[in-house]
Residue frames as qw, qx, qy, qz and C-alpha x, y, z in Angstrom:
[[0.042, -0.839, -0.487, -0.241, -1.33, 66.81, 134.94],
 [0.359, 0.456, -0.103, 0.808, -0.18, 70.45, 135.29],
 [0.250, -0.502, -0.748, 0.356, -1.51, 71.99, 138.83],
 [0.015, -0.551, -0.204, -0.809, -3.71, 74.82, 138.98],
 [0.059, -0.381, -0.765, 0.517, -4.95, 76.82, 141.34],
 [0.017, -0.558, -0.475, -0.680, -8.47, 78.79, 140.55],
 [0.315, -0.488, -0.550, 0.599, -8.67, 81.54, 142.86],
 [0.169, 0.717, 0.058, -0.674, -10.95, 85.04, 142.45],
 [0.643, 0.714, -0.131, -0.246, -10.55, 85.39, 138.61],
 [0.195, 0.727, -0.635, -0.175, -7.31, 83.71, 138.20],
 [1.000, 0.013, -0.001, 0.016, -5.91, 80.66, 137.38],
 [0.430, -0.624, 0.639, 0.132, -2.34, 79.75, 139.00],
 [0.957, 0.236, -0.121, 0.117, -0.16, 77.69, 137.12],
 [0.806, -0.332, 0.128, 0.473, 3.58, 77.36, 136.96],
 [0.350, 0.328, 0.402, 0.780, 3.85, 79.84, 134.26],
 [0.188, -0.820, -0.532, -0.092, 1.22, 82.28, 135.72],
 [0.011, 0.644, -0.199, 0.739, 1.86, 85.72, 137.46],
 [0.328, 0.145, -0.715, 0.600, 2.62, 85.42, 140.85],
 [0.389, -0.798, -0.393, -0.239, -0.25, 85.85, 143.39],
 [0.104, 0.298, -0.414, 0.854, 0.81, 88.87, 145.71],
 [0.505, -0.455, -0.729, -0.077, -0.60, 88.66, 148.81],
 [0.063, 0.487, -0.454, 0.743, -0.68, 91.33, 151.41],
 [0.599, -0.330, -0.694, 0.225, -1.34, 89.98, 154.75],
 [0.164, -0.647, 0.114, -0.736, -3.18, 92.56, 157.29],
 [0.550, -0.215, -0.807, -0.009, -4.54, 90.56, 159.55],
 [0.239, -0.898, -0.370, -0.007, -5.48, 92.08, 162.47],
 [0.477, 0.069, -0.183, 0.857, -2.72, 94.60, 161.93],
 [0.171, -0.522, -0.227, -0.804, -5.85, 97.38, 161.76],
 [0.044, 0.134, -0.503, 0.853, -7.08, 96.67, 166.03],
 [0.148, 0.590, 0.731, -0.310, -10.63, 96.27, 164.94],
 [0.059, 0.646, 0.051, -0.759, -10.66, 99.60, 164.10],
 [0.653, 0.423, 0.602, 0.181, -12.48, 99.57, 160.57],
 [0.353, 0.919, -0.175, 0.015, -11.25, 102.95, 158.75],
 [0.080, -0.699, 0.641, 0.306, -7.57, 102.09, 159.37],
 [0.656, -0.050, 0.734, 0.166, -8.17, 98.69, 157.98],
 [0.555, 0.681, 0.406, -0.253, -9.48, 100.41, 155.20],
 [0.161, -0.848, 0.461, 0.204, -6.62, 102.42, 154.77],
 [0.447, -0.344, 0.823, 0.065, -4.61, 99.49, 154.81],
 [0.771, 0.201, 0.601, 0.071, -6.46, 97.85, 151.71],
 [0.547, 0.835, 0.052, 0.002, -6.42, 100.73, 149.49],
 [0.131, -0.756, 0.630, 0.125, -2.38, 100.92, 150.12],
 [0.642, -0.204, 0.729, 0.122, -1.97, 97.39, 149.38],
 [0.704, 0.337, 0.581, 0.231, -3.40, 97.31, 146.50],
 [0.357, 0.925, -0.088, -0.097, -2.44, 100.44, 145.04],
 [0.384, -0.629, 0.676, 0.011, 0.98, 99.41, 145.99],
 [0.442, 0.420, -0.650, -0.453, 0.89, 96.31, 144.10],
 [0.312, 0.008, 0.924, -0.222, -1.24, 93.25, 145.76],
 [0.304, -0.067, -0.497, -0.810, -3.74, 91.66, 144.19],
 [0.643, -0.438, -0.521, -0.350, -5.20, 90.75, 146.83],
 [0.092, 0.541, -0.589, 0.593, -5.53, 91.00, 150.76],
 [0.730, -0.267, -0.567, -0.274, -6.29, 89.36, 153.46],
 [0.523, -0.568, 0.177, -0.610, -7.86, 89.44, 156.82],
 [0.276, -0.161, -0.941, 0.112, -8.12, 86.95, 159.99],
 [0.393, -0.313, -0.297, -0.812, -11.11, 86.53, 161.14],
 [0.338, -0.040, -0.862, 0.375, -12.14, 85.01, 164.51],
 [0.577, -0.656, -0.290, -0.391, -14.93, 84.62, 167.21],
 [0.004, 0.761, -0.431, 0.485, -12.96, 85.25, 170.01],
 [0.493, -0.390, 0.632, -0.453, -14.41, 83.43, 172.63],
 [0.913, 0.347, 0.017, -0.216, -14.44, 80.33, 169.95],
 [0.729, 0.613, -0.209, 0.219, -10.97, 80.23, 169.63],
 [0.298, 0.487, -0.567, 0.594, -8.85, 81.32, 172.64],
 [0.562, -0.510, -0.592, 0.270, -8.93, 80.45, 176.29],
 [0.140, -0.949, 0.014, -0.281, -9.63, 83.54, 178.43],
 [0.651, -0.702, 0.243, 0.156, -6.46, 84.59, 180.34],
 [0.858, 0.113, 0.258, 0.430, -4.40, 84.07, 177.16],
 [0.131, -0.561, 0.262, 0.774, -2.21, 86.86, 175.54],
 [0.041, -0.049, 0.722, 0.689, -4.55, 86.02, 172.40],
 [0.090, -0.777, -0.605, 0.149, -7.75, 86.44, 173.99],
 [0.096, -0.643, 0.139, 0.747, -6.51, 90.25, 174.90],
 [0.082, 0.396, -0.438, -0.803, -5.31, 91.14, 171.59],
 [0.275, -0.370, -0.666, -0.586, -8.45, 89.48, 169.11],
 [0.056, -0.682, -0.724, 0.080, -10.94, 90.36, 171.27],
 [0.129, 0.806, 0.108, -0.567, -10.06, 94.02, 170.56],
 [0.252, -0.208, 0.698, 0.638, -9.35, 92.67, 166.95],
 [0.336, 0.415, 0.845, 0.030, -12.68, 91.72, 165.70],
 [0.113, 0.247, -0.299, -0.915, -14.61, 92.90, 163.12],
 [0.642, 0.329, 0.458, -0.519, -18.62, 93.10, 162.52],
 [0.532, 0.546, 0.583, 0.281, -20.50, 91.54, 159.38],
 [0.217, 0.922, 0.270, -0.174, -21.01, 95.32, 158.45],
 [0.375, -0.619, 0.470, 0.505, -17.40, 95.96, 158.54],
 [0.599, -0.154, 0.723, 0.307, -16.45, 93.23, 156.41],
 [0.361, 0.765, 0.496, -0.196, -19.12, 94.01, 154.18],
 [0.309, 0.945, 0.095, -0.042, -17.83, 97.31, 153.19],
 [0.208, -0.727, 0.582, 0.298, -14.32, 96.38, 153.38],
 [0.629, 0.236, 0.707, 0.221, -14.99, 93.69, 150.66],
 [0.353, 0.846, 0.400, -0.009, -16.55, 96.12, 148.76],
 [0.086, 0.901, -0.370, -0.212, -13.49, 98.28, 148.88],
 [0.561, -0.388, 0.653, 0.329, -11.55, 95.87, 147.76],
 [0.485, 0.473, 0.672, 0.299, -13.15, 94.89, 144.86],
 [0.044, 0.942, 0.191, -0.274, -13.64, 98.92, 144.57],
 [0.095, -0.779, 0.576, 0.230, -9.46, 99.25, 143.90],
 [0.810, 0.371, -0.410, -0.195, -9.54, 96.00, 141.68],
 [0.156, -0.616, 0.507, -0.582, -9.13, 93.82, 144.06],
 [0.687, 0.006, -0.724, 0.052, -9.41, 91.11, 146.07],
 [0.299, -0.584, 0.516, -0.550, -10.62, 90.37, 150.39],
 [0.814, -0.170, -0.514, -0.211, -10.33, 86.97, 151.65],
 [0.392, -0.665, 0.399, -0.495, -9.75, 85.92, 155.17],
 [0.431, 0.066, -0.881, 0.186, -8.18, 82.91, 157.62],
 [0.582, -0.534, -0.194, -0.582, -11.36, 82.00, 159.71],
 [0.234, -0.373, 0.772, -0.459, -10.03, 81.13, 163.80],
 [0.461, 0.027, 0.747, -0.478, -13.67, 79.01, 164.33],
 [0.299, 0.413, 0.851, 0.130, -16.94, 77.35, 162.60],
 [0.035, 0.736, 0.543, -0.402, -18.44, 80.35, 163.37],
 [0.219, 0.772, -0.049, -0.594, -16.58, 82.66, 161.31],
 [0.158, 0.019, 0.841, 0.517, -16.22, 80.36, 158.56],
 [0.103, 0.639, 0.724, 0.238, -20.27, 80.96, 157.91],
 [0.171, -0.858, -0.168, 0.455, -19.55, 84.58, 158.50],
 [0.169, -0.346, 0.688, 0.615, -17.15, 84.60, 155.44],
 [0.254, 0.118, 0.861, 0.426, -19.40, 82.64, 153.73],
 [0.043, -0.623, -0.453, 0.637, -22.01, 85.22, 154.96],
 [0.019, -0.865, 0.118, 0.488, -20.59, 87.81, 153.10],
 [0.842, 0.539, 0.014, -0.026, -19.46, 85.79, 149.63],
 [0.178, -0.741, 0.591, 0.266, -15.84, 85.27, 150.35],
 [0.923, 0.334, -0.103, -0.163, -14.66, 83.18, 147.65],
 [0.667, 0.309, -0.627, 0.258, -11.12, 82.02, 149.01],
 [0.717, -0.685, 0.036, -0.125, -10.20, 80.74, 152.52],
 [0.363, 0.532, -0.657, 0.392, -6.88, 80.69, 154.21],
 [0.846, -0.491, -0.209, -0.012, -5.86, 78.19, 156.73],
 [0.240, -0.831, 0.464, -0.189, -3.28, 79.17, 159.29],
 [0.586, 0.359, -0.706, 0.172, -0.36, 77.85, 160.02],
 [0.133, -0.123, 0.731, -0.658, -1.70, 77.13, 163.67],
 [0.745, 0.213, 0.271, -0.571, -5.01, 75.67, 162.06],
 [0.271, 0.467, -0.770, -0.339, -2.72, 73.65, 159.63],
 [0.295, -0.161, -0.941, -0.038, -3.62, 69.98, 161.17],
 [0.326, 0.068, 0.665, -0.669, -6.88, 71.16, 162.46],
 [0.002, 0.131, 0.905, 0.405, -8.82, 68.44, 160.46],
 [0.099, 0.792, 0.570, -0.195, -12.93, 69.69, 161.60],
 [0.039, -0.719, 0.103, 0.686, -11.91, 73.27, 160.54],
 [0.015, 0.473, -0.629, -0.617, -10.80, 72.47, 157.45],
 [0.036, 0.459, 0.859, 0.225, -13.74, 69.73, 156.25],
 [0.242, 0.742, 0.576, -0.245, -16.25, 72.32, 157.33],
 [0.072, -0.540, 0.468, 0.696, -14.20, 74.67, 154.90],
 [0.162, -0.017, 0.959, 0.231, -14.58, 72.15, 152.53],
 [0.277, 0.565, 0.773, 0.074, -18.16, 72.02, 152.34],
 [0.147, 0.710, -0.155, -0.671, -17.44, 75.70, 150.50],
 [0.778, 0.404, 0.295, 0.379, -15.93, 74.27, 147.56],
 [0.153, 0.955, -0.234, -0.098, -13.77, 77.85, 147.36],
 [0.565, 0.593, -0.448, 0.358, -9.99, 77.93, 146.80],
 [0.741, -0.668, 0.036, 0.059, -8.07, 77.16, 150.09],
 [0.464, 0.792, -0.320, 0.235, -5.12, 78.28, 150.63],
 [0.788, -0.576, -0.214, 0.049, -3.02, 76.44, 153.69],
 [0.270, 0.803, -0.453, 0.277, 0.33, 77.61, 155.20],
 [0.885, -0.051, -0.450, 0.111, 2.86, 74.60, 157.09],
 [0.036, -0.684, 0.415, -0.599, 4.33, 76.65, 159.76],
 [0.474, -0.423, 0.621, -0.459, 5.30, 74.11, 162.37],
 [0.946, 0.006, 0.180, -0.268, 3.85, 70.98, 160.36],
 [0.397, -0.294, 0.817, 0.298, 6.48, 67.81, 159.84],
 [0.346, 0.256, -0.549, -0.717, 6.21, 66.24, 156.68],
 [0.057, -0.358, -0.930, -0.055, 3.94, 63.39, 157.67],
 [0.296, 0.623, 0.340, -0.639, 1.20, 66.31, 158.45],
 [0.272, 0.558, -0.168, -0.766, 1.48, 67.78, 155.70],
 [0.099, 0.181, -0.914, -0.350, 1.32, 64.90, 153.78],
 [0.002, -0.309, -0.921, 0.238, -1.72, 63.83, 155.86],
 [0.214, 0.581, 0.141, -0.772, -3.31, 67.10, 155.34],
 [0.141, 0.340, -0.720, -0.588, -2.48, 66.64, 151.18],
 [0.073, -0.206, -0.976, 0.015, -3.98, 62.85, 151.58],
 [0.114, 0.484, 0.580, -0.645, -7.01, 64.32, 153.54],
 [0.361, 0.601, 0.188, -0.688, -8.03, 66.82, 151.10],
 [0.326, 0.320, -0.527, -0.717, -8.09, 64.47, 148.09],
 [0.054, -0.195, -0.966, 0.162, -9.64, 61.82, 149.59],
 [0.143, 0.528, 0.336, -0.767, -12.12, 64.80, 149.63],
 [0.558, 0.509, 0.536, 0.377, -11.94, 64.98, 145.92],
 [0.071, -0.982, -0.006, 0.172, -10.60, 68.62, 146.46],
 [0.645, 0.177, 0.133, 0.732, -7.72, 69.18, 144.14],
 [0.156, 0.836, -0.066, 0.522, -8.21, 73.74, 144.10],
 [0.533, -0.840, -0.037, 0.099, -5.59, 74.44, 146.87],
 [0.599, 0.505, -0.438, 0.440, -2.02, 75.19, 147.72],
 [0.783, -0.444, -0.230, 0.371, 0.48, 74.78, 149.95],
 [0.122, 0.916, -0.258, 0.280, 2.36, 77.96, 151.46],
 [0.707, 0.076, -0.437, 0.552, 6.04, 77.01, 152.62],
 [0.284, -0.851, 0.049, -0.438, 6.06, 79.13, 156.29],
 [0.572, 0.058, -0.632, 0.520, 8.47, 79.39, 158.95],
 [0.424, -0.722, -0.519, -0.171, 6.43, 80.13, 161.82],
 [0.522, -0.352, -0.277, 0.726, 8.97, 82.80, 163.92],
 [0.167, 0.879, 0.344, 0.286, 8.14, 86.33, 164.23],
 [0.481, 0.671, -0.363, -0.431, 10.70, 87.83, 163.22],
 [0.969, 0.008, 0.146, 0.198, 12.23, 84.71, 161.08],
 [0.088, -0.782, 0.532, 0.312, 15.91, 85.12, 160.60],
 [0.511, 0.618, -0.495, -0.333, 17.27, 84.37, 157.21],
 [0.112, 0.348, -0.928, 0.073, 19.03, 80.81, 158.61],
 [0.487, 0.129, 0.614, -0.607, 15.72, 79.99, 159.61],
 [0.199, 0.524, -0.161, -0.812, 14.17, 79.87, 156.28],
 [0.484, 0.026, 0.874, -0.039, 14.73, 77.05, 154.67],
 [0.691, 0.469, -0.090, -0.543, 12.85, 78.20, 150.61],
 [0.171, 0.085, -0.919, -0.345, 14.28, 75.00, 148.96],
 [0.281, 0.213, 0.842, -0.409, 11.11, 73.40, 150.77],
 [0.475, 0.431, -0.094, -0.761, 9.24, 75.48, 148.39],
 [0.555, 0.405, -0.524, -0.504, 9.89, 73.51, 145.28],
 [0.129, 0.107, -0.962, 0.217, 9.95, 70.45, 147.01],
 [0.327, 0.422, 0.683, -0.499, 6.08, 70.72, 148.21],
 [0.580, 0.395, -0.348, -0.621, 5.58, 71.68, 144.00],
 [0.536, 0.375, -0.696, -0.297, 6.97, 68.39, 143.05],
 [0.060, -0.096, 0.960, -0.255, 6.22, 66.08, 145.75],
 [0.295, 0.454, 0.697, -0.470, 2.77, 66.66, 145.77],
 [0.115, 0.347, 0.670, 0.646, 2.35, 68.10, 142.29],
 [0.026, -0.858, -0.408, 0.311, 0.23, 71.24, 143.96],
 [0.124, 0.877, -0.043, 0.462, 0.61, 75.55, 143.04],
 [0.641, -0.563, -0.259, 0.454, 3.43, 76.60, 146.31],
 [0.298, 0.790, 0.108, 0.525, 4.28, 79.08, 147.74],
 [0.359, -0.093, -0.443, 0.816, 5.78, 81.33, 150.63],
 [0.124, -0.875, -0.108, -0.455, 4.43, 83.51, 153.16],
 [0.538, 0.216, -0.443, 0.684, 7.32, 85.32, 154.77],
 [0.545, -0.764, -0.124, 0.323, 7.86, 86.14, 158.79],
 [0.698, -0.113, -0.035, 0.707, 11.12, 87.47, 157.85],
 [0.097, 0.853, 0.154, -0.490, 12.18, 91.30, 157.61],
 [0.070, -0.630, 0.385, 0.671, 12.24, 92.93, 154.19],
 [0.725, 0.475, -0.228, -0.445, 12.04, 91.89, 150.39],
 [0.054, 0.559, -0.819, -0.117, 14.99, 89.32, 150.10],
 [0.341, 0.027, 0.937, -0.070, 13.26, 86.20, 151.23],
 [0.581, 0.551, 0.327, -0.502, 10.40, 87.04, 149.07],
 [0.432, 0.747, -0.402, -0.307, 12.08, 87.82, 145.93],
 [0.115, -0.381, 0.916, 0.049, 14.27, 84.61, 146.51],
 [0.539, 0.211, 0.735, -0.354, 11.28, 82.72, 147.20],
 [0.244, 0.711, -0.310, -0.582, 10.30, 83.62, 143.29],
 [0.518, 0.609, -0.503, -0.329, 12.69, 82.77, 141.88],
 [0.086, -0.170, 0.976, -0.105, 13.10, 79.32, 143.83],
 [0.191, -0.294, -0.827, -0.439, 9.14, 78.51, 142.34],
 [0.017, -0.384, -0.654, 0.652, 7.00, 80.03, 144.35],
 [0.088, 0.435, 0.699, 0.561, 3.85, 80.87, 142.64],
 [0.305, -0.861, -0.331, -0.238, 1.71, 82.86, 145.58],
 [0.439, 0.121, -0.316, 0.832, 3.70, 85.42, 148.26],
 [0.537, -0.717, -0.442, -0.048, 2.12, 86.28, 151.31],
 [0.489, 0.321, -0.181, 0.790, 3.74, 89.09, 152.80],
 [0.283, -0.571, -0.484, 0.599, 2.86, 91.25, 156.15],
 [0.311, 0.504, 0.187, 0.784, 1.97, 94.29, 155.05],
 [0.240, -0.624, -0.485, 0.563, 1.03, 97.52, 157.37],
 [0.186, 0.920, 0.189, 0.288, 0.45, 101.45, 156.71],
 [0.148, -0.679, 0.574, -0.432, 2.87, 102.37, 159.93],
 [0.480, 0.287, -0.697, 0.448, 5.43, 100.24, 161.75],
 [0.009, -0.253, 0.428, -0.868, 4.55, 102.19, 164.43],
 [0.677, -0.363, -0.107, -0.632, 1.18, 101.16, 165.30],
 [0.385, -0.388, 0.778, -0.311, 0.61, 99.30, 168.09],
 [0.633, 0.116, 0.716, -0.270, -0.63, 95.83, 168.32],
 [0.894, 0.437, 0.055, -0.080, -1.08, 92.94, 165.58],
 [0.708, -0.375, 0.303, 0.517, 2.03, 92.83, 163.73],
 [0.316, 0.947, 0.063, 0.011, 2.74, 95.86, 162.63],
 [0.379, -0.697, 0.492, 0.359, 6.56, 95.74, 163.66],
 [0.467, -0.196, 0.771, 0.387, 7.75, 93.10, 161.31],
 [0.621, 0.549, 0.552, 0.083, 5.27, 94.01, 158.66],
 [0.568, 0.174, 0.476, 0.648, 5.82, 95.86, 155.42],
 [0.107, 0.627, 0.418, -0.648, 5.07, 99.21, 154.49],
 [0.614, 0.728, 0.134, -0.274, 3.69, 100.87, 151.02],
 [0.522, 0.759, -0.323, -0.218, 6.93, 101.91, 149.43],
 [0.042, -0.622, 0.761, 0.181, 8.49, 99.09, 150.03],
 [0.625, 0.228, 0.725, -0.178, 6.02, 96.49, 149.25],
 [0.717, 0.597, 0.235, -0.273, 5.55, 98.24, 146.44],
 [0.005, 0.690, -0.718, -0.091, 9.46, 98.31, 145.56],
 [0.340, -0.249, 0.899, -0.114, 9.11, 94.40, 145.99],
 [0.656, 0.161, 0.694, -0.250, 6.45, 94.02, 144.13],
 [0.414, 0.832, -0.230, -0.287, 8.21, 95.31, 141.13],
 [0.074, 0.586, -0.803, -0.079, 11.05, 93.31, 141.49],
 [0.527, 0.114, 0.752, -0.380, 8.69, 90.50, 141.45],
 [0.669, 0.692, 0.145, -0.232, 6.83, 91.27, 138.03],
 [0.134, 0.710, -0.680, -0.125, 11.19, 91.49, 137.06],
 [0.464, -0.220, 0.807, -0.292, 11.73, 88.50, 138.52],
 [0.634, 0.373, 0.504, -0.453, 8.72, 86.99, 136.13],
 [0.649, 0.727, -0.129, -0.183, 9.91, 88.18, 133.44],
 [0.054, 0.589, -0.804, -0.054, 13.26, 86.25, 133.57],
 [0.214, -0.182, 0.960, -0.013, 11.76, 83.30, 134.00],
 [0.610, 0.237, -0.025, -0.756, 8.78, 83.68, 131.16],
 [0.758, 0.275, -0.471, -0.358, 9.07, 80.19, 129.77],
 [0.804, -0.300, 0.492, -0.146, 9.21, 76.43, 131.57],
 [0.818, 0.216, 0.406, 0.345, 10.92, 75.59, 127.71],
 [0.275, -0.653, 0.208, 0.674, 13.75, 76.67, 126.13],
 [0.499, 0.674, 0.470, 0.275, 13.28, 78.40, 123.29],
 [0.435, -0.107, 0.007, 0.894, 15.13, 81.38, 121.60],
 [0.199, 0.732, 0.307, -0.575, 13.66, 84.57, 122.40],
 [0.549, 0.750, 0.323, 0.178, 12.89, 86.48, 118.99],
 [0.191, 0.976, -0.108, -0.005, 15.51, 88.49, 119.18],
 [0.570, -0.393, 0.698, 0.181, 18.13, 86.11, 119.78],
 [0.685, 0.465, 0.560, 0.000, 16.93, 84.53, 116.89],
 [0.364, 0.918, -0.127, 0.094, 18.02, 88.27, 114.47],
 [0.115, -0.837, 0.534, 0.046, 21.32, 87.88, 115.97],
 [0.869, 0.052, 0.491, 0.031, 21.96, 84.16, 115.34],
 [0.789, 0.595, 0.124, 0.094, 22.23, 84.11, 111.86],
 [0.012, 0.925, -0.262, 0.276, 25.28, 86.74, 112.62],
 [0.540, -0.725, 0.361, -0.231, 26.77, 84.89, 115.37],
 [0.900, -0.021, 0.432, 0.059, 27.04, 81.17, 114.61],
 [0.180, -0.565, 0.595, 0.543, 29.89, 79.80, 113.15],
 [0.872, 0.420, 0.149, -0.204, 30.12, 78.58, 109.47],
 [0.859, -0.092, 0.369, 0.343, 32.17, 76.42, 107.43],
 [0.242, 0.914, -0.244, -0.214, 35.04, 78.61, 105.51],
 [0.898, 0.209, -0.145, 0.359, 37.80, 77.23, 103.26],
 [0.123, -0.987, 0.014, 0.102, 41.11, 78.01, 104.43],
 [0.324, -0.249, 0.626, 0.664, 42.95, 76.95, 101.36],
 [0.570, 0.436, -0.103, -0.689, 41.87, 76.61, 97.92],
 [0.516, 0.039, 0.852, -0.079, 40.39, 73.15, 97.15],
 [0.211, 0.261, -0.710, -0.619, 40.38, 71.91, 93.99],
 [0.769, 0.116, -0.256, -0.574, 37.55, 70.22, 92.12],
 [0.924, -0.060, -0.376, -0.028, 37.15, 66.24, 93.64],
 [0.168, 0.227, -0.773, 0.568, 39.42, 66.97, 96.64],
 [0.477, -0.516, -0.707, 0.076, 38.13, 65.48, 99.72],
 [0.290, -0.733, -0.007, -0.615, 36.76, 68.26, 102.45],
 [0.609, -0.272, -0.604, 0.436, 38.91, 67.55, 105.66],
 [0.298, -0.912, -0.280, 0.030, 38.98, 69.45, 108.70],
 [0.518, -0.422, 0.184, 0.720, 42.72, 70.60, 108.15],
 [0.321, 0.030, 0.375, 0.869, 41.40, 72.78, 105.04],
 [0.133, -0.735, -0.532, -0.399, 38.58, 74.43, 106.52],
 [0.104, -0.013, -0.553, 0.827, 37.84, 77.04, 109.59],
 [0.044, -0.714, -0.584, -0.384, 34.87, 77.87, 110.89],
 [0.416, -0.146, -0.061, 0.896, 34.02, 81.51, 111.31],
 [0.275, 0.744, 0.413, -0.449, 31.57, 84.18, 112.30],
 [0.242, -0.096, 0.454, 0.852, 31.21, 86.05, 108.83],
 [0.476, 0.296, 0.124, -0.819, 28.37, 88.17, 107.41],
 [0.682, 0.249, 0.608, -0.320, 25.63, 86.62, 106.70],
 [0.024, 0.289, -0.853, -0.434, 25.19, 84.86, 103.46],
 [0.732, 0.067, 0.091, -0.672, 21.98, 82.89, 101.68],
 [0.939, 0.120, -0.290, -0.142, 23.89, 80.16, 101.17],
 [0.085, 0.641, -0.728, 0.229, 26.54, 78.41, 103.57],
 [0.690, -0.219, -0.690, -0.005, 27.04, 75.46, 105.87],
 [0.519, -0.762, 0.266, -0.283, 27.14, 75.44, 109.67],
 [0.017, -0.577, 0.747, -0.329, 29.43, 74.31, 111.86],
 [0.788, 0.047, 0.377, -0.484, 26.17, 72.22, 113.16],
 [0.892, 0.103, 0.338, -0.282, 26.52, 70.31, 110.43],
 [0.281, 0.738, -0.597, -0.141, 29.61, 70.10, 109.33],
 [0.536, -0.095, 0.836, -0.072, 29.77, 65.94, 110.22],
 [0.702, 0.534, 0.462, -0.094, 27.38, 65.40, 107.23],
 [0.680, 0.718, -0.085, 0.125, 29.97, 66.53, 104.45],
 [0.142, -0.691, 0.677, 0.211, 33.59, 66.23, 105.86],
 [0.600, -0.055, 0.780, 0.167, 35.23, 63.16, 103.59],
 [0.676, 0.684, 0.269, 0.051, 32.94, 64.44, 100.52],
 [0.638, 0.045, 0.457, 0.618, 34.13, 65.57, 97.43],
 [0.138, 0.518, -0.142, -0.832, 34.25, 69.02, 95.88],
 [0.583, 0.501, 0.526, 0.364, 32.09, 69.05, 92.28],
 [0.378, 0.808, 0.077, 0.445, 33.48, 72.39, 91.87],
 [0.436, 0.185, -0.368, 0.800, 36.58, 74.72, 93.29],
 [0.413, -0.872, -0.260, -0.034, 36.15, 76.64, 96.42],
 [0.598, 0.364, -0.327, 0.634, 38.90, 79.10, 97.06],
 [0.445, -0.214, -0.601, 0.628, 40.16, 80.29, 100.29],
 [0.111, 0.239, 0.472, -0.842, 37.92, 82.39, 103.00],
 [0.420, -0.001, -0.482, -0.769, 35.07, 81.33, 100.80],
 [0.645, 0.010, 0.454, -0.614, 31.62, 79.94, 102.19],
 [0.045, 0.088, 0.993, 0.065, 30.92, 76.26, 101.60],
 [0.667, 0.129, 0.246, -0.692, 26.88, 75.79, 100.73],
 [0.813, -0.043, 0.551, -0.187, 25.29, 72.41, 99.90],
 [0.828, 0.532, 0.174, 0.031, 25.78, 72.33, 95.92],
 [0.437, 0.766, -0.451, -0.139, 29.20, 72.68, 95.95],
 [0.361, -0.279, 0.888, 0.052, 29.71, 68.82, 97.14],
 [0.225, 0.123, -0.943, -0.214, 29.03, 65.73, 95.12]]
């Protein structure tokens, strides 16, 4: 069985367009006009979808942490969300979020999100991810940090659920990740071990691991994405800005197109040149009536095209025969002139 995911209007496959993902997360501070900012750039830019985190602070971190601090001046109301859904869907679009707690999982669910993302720091958090579950939405999960018995357990877990709409994002959990770090074979290896949609969402800086990621099977691409570098707080350093996201997400839609078919078949225009190309059977003496057709009195040889000849292809099925009429030299063999 072929794996899909169904997520917002689409349906992943292996053959599908790539989900593009821009990843804000709390690159916007709280601060609900720059986040806003931040969707209409993604997606003009080429995502087709973005996506928030979403947390009750005091649900999720221990006070005194260096992640208390920075999401408790991250957070964003129902009202927010609200109208930043609405822009999304405004710029053809797409807003789904990774909920931190219980709490803002029925806050998402609040507000009709139809896909959920589990962090790669919520990866084995097995209550988090059943009360997901009792959404039925898409779920998207990323493995940053999990060995392969998690992830396996995680896999196990959520069909024992009878939940087959999800994927698995291949993450390396370092911020920045450096290229040796990386590790995309994993990709195609979580396609085929588990027979799921994978994919990548990249820590690293720039397009390169993305674009690799591609073209090593990655079906979804999660990607940091900002307006300015420069802003403070979240992770705006290491994230991406417009023209190059969108620069990447061209070479992405390229990238697609090279690899339009999972079977090989000749493209239609391969197909006009063929006939042209391939060799055919040419005498290269003149062979009398009832000689035998060996391979010392033939050549084959591109030569303009012709409605009647043999190939090279199948030149096994008449060497040894007999001529029922003369064929003289640099002349095209075709079926009725053997026996």
């Amino acid at each position: 069985m072929n794996p899909t995911l169904n997520i917002f209007d689409k349906q992943i496959t292996k053959v599908s367009p790539v989900l593009i993902i821009a990843e804000i997360g709390i690159n916007h501070m709280g601060d609900e006009e720059l986040c806003r900012k931040m969707i209409v750039a993604a997606l003009k830019n080429g995502a087709d979808c973005v996506k928030l985190q979403t947390g009750f602070v005091d649900e999720c971190f221990a006070q005194g942490t260096k992640s208390y601090d920075i999401f408790k001046n991250s957070e964003l109301k129902r009202e927010s969300l609200l109208r930043l859904k609405k822009i999304a869907e405004d710029n053809k679009g797409y807003m789904f979020s990774s909920p931190g707690d219980f709490s803002s999982i029925n806050l998402l669910e609040s507000i009709d999100i139809k896909a959920y993302k589990i962090s790669s720091g919520q990866f084995t958090n097995l209550p988090l991810i059943k009360e997901v579950l009792k959404r039925r939405n898409a779920m998207i999960l990323s493995t940053g940090m999990a060995t392969l018995q998690e992830i396996s357990h995680i896999y196990n877990f959520l069909k024992n659920e009878a939940f087959n709409n999800f994927a698995f994002l291949h993450t390396i959990s370092q911020y920045p990740a450096n290229i040796n770090q990386l590790n995309l074979g994993f990709i195609n290896r979580l396609s085929t071990q588990y027979n799921i949609i994978s994919g990548y969402s990249d820590h690293s800086i720039g397009e390169l691991a993305c674009l690799s990621a591609v073209a090593s099977g990655a079906k979804i691409i999660e990607k940091h994405f900002t307006i300015d570098c420069t802003l403070p707080g979240g992770d705006n350093k290491i994230s991406m800005p417009p023209k190059p996201f969108k620069e990447m997400c061209k070479k992405i839609r390229n990238i697609e197109k090279m690899y339009y078919s999972c079977t090989l078949k000749p493209h239609p225009d391969e197909l006009k040149l063929k006939k042209y190309n391939v060799r055919k059977v040419v005498a290269k003496i003149d062979i009398n009536v009832g000689e035998k057709v060996t391979i010392e009195k033939v050549n084959f040889m591109r030569v303009n095209n012709e409605d009647k000849y043999i190939l090279a292809y199948d030149w096994y099925d008449f060497v040894g025969k007999r001529l029922k009429k003369k064929v003289r030299k640099n002349q095209l063999f075709n079926k009725e002139d053997f026996n």
